[in-house]
C-alpha positions in Angstrom: -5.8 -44.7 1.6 -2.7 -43.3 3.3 -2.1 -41.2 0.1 -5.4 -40.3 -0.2 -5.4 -38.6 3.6 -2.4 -36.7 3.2 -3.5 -35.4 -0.4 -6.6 -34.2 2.0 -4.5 -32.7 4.6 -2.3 -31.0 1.8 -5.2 -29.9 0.1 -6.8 -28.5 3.1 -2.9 -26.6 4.0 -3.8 -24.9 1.0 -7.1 -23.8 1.4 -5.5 -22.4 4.3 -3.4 -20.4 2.0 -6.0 -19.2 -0.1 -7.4 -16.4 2.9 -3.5 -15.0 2.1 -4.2 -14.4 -1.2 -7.6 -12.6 -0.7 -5.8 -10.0 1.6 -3.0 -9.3 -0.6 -5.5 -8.5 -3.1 -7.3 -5.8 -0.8 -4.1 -4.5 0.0 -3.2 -3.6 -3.3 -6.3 -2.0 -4.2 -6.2 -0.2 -1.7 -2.6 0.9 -2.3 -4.0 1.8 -6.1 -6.8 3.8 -4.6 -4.8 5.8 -2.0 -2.2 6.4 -5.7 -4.9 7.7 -7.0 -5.8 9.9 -4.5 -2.3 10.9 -4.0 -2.3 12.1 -7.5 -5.6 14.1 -7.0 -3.8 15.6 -4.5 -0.9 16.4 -6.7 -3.1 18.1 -8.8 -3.9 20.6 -6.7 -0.8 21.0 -4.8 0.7 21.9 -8.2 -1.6 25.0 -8.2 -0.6 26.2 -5.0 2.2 28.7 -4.7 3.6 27.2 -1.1 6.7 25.4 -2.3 7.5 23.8 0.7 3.7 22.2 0.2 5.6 20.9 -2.9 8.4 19.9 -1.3 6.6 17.5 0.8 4.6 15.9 -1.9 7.5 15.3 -4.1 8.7 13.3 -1.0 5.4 11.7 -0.4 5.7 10.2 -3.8 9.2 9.0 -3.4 8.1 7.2 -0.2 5.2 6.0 -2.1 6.9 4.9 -4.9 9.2 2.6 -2.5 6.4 1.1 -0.9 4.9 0.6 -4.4 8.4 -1.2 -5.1 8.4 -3.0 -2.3 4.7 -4.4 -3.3 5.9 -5.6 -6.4 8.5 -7.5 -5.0 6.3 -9.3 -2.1 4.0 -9.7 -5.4 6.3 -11.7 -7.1 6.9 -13.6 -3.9 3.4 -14.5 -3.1 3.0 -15.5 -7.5 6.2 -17.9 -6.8 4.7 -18.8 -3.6 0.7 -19.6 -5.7 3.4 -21.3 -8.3 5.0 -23.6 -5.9 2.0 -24.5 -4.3 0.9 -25.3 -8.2 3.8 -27.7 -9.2 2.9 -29.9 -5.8 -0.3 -30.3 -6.0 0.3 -31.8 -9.4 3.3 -33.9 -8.1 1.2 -35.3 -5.6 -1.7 -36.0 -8.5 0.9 -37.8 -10.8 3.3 -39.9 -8.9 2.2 -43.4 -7.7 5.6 -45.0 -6.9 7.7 -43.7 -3.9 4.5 -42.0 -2.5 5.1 -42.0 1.2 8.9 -40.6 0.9 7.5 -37.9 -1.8 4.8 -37.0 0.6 6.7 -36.3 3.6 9.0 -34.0 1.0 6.1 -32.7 -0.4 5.1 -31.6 3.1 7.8 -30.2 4.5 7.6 -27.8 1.3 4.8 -26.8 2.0 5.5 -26.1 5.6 8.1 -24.0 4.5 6.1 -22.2 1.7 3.6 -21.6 4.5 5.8 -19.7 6.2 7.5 -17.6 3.5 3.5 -16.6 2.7 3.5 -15.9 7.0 6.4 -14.0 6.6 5.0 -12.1 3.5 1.9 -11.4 4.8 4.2 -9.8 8.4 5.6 -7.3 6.0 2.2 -6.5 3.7 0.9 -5.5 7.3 3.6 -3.8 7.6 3.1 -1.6 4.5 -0.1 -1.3 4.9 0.9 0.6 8.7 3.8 2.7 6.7 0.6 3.8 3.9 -2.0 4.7 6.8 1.0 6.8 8.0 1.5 8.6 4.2 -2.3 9.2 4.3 -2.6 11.1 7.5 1.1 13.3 6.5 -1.0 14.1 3.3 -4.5 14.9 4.9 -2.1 16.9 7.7 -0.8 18.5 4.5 -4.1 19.6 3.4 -5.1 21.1 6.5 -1.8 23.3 6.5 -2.8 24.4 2.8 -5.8 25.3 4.2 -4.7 27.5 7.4 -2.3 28.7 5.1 -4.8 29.7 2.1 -6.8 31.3 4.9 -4.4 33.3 6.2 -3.4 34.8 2.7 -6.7 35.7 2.3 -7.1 37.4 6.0 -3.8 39.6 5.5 -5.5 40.2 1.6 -8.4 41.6 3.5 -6.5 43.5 5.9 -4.4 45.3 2.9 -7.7 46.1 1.3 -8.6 47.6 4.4 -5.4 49.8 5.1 -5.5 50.9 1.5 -9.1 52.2 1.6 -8.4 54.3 5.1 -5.2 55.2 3.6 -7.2 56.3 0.6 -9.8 57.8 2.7 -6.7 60.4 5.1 -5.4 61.1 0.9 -8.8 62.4 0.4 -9.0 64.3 3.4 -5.8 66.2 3.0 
């Protein structure tokens, strides 16, 4: 009966886990979704003629590809993290002999694994913070290629203008 409460209480330690993994997973689609619409952007950047505009992408993109980096490598902790959890739940499902020694070893595992997930989950939050911060240099971007588009196409308006009145003093002398 003693085995069969702590195989409860580890059980329920991992349920507890399982919110973790939910989160990560809506963390990375968002980090594909703001890609995606980093490379939208791209696009049309490439058709502009500011380079510093281009300048600033191609860093945006280095700074993205490090946080994608970074992503893969907290990915590959949390799988070891899912793994470990794996490989003691079926410990605790196949051993009979030794249980309460395994058990408290089993548990302090998993105490540990919880926090490596904590700890994980600290720097996903993190990253998440440091990708809200890419999206609001690129939409500041945007606005600048904006103001700037619109002031090309003022001055393009004023030379139109000079041109005709210089046309029009041609014509009168």
């Amino acid at each position: 009966q003693g085995h069969q409460k702590r195989l409860a209480d580890i059980e329920a330690q991992i349920k507890e886990l399982q919110p973790l993994q939910k989160k990560f997973v809506d963390v990375n689609a968002q980090l594909e979704l703001q890609t995606y619409e980093l490379t939208l952007f791209l696009k049309r950047a490439e058709q502009n003629e500011h380079h510093k505009l281009g300048e600033a992408v191609k860093k945006l993109e280095v700074e993205l590809e490090e946080a994608r980096s970074q992503i893969e490598e907290k990915e590959l902790a949390y799988k070891n993290c899912v793994d470990a959890v794996s490989t003691l739940e079926n410990s605790i499902k196949d051993h009979d002999k030794n249980r309460e020694g395994r058990l408290k070893g089993l548990e302090k595992k998993i105490k540990t694994i919880k926090a490596q997930m904590q700890a994980a989950s600290k720097v996903l939050k993190s990253h998440e913070n440091e990708k809200e911060k890419l999206v609001m240099e690129e939409e500041a971007m945007v606005q600048e290629q904006t103001s700037l588009e619109s002031q090309l196409l003022s001055l393009k308006t004023q030379i139109n203008t000079l041109t005709s009145e210089v046309d029009e003093q041609r014509a009168k002398v």
